[in-house]
N, C-alpha and C positions, 0 to 999 in steps of 0.2 A: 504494500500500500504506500504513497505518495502523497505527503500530507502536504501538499505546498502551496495550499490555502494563506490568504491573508492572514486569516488567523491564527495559524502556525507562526508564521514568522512575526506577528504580532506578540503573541505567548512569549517566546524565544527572546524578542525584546523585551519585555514586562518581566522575562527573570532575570536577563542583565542588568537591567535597570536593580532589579531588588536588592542582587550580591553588588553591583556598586555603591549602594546606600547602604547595605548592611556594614561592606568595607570599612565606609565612610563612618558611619554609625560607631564603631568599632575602636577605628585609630584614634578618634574622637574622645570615645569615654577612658581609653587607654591613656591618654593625654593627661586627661583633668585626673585620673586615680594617679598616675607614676607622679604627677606633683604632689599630689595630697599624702599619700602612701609609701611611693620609691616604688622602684622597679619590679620589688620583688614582691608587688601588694599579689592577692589571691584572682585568679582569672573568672572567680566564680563573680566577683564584683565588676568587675570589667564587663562582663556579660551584661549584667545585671542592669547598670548602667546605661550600656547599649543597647540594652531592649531587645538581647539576643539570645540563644542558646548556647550551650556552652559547645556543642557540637560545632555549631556556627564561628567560632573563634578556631578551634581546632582545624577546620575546613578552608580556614584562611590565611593561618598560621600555624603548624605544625607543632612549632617551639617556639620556648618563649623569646628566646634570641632574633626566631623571626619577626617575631611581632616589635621588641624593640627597635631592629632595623625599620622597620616599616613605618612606624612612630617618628621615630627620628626625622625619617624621609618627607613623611608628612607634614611636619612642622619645618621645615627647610621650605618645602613648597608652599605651604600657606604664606611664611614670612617673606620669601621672593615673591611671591603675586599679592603681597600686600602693600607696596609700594610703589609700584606704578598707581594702583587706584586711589592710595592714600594723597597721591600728587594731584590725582585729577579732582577729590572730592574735599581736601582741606582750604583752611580759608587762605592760608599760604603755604611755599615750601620748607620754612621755619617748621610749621604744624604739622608736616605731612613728614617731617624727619621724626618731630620728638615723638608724634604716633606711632613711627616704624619701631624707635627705638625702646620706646616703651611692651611693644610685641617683641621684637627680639630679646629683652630681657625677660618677658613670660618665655622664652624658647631657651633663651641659657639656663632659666633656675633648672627645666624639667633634662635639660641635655649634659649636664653636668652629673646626673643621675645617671641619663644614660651611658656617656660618656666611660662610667666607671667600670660598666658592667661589658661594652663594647671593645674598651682596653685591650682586654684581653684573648680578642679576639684578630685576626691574623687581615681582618678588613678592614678594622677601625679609619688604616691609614686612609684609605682610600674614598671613605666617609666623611672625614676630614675636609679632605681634598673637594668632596664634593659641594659640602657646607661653602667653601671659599667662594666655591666656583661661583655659586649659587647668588651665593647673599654680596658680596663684593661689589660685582654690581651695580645692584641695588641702591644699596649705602651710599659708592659713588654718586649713581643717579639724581639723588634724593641730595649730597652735598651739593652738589655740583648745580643743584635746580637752586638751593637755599642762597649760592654764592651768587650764583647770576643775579637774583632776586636784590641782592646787595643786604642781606638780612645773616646772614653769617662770615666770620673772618674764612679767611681760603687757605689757610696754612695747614691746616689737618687731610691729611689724607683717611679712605674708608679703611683700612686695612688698621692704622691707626685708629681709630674712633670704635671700631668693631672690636680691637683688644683691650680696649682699656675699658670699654661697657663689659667686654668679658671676663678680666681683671677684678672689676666691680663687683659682679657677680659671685665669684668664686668664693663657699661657706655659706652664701645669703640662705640654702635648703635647710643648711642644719643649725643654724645659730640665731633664733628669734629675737635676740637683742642690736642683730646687724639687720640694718635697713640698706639693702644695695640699693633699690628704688631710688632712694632720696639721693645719695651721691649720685645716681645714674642722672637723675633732674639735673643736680647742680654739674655736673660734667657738659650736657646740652646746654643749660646756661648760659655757659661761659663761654659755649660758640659765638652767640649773639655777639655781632657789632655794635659798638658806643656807639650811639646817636648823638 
């Protein structure tokens, strides 16, 4: 029999659609628990979270190391496609930096978790490598829109401004009495040109 009916191929889409949103769904709740919890929170909450089965995580990650890489991955690409838009939809490019910056530092608390557990792992490097590649960029972009604009000084490069927001970061997971946020503020700050 030859089912190649519209509504075959309809169905067929309507389940890719579902495992793309479950995906999504998924890397998502995985996200907010590895901040709240660490890496090694329980997968049953993860699920739970996601609004998914726990088969369904299994079916999309094997192990947990997969799922961390894919997390990771995720959050790399959310914060690369979060700054062109941040350009297009802030009041200026001053806004559309400290916005990016402010997501990439929700991305360092949770990747610095990651970070630890990925170590050890014989890809890490090249994760790394990818992050650069990714967000670099970006950062430029977003400096480089703020400088034209004449709203930040030009002397900092992103490669710069990316490691000392990471700098920043580094402890904020496990030490409630450091507030990297706020120095991450005053670091942006003191981009700003004297008027």
């Amino acid at each position: 029999m030859n089912d190649s009916s519209p509504s075959a191929g309809s169905t067929a889409g309507s389940k890719r659609k579902d495992v793309r949103r479950n995906q999504q769904a998924l890397l998502e709740a995985a996200a907010e628990i590895f901040v709240t919890s660490g890496v090694d929170a329980p997968v049953r909450a993860i699920a739970a979270r996601a609004g998914v089965g726990m088969g369904t995580i299994y079916r999309h990650f094997p192990t947990r190391a997969d799922l961390i890489i894919a997390v990771y991955r995720h959050q790399v690409e959310a914060c690369a496609e979060a700054g062109p838009n941040l350009l297009t939809t802030s009041s200026s490019p001053y806004a559309a930096l400290a916005q990016w910056i402010d997501r990439f530092v929700d991305f360092l608390v949770t990747k610095h978790g990651l970070a630890a557990v990925l170590q050890s792992g014989a890809g890490f490097d090249a994760l790394h490598t990818y992050f650069l590649d990714r967000l670099e960029p970006v950062c430029a972009q977003l400096l480089d829109a703020a400088v034209a604009a004449g709203e930040i000084r030009s002397d900092l490069g992103p490669y710069e401004l990316m490691r000392g927001v990471g700098n920043l970061c580094i402890g904020a997971e496990s030490d409630p009495r450091y507030d990297a946020r706020r120095l991450v503020e005053l670091l942006v700050a003191g981009l700003l040109n004297a008027r």
